[in-house]
Backbone as CSV, one residue per row, in Angstrom:
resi,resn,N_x,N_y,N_z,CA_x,CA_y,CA_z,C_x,C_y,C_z
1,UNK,157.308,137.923,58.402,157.248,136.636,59.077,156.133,136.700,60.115
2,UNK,155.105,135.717,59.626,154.157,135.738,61.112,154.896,135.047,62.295
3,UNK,155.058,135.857,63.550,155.720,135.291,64.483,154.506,134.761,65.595
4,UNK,153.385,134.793,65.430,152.638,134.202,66.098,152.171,132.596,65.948
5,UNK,152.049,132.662,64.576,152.215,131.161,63.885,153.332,130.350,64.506
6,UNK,154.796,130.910,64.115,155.976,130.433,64.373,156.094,130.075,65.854
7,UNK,155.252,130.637,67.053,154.960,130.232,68.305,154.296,129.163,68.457
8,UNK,153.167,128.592,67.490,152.530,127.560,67.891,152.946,126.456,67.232
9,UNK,154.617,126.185,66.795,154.815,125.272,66.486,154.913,123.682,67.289
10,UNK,155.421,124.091,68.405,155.092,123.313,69.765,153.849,122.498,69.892
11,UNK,152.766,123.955,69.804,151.374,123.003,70.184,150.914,122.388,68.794
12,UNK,151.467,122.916,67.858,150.819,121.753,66.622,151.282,120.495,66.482
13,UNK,152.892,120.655,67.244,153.260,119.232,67.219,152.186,118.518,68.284
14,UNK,152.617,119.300,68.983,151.406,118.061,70.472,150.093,117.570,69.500
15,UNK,149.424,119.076,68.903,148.214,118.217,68.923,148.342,116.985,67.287
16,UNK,149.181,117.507,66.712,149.349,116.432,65.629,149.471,115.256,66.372
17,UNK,150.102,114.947,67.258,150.584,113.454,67.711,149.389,113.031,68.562
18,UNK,148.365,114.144,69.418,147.603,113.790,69.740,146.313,113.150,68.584
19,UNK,146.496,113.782,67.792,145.351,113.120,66.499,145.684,111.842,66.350
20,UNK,146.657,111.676,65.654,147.097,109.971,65.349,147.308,109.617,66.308
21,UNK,147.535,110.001,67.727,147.349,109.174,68.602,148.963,107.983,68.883
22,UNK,149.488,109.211,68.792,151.149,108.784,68.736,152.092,109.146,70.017
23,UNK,152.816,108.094,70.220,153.244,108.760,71.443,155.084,108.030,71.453
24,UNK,155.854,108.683,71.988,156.844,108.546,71.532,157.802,107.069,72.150
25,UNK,158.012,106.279,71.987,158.419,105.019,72.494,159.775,104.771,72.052
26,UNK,160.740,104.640,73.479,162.060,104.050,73.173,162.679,103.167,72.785
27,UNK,163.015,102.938,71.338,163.681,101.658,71.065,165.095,101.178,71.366
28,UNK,165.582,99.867,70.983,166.666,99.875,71.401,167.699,100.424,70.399
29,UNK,167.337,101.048,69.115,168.648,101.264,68.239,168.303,102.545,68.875
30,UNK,167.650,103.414,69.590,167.636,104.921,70.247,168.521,104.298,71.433
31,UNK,168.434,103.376,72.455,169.232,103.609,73.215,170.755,103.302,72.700
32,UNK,171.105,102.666,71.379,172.410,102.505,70.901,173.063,103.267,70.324
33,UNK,171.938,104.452,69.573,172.111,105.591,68.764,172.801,106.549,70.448
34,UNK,172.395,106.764,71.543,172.716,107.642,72.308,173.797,107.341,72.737
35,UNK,174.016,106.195,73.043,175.443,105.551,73.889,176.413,106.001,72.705
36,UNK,176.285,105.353,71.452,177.301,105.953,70.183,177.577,107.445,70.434
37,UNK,176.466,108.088,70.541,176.470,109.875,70.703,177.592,110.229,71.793
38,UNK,176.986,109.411,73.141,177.775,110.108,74.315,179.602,110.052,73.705
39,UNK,179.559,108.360,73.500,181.053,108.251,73.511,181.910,108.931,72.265
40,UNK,181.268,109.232,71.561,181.851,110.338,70.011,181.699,111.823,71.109
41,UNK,181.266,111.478,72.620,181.925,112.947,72.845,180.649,114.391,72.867
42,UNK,179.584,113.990,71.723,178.823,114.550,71.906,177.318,113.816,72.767
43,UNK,176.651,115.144,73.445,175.739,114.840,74.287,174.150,115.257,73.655
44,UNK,173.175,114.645,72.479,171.840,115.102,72.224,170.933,114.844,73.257
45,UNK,170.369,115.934,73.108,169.813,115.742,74.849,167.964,116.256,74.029
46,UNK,167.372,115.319,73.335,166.218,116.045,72.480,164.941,115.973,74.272
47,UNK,164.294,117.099,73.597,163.248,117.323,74.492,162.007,116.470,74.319
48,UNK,160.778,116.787,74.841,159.760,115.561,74.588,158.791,116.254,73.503
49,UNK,158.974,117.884,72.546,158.247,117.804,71.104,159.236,117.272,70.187
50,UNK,160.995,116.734,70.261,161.614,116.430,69.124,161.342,115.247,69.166
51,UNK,160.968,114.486,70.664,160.950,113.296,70.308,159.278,112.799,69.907
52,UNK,158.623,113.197,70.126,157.068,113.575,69.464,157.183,113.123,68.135
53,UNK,158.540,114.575,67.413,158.358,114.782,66.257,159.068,113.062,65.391
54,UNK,159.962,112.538,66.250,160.570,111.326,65.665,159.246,109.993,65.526
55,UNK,158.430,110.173,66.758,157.626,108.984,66.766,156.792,109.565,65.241
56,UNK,156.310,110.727,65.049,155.424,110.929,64.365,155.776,110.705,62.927
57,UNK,157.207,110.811,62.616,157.697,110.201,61.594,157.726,108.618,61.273
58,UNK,157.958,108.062,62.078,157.557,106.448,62.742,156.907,105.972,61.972
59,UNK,155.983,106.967,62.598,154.237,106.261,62.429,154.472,106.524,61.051
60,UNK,154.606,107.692,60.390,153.915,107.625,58.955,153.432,108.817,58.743
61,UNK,152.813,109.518,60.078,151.947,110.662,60.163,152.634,111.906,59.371
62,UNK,154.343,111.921,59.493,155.323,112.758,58.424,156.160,112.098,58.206
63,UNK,156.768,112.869,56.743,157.774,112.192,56.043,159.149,112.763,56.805
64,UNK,160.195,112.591,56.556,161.374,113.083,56.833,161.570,114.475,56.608
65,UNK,161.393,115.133,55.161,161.938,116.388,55.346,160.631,117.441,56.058
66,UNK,159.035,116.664,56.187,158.547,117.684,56.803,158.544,117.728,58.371
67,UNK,159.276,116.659,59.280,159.671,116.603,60.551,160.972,117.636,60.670
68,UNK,161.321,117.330,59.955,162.774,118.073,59.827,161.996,120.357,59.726
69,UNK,161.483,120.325,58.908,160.829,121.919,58.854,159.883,121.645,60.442
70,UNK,159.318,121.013,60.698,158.739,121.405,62.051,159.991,121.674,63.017
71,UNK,160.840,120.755,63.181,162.159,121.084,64.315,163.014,122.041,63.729
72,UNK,162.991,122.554,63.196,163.756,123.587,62.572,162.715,125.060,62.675
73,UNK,161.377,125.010,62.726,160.805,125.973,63.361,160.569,126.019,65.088
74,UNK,160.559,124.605,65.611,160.412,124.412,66.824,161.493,125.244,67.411
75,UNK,163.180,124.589,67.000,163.829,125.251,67.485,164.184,126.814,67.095
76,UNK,163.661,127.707,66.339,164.083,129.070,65.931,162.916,129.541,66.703
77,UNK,162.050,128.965,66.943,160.896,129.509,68.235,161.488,129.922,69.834
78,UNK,162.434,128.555,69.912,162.825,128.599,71.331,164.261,129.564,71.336
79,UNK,164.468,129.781,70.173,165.576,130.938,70.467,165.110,132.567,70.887
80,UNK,163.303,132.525,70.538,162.785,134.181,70.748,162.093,134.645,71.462
């Protein structure tokens, strides 16, 4: 496993979103999606590359399952 790669998953998100020129904007089914969250009890508390990674899906810039492999390396990064 290159673990140096697996470190710059962070900054590839930044600079991906910096290319397209994407930036992450709150809608209102996000603020309805969270209120649903809190009161089911659970608390998602995403940081500002997951939510990067949601606008960038948005846009178009990724599809679903390859946002999904970036946060899934993002987070096995921040576990090491």
């Amino acid at each position: 496993m290159n673990h140096k790669r697996q470190k710059n998953t962070a900054a590839d998100i930044l600079a991906l979103a910096d290319q397209h020129q994407v930036a992450y904007t709150e809608t209102e089914t996000d603020v309805w999606a969270r209120a649903i969250t809190r009161l089911a009890g659970d608390d998602v508390d995403l940081d500002e590359i997951e939510l990067l990674l949601i606008a960038l899906q948005r846009a178009g810039c990724l599809s679903r399952p390859e946002a999904l492999k970036l946060q899934i390396n993002y987070l096995r990064e921040a576990k090491l």
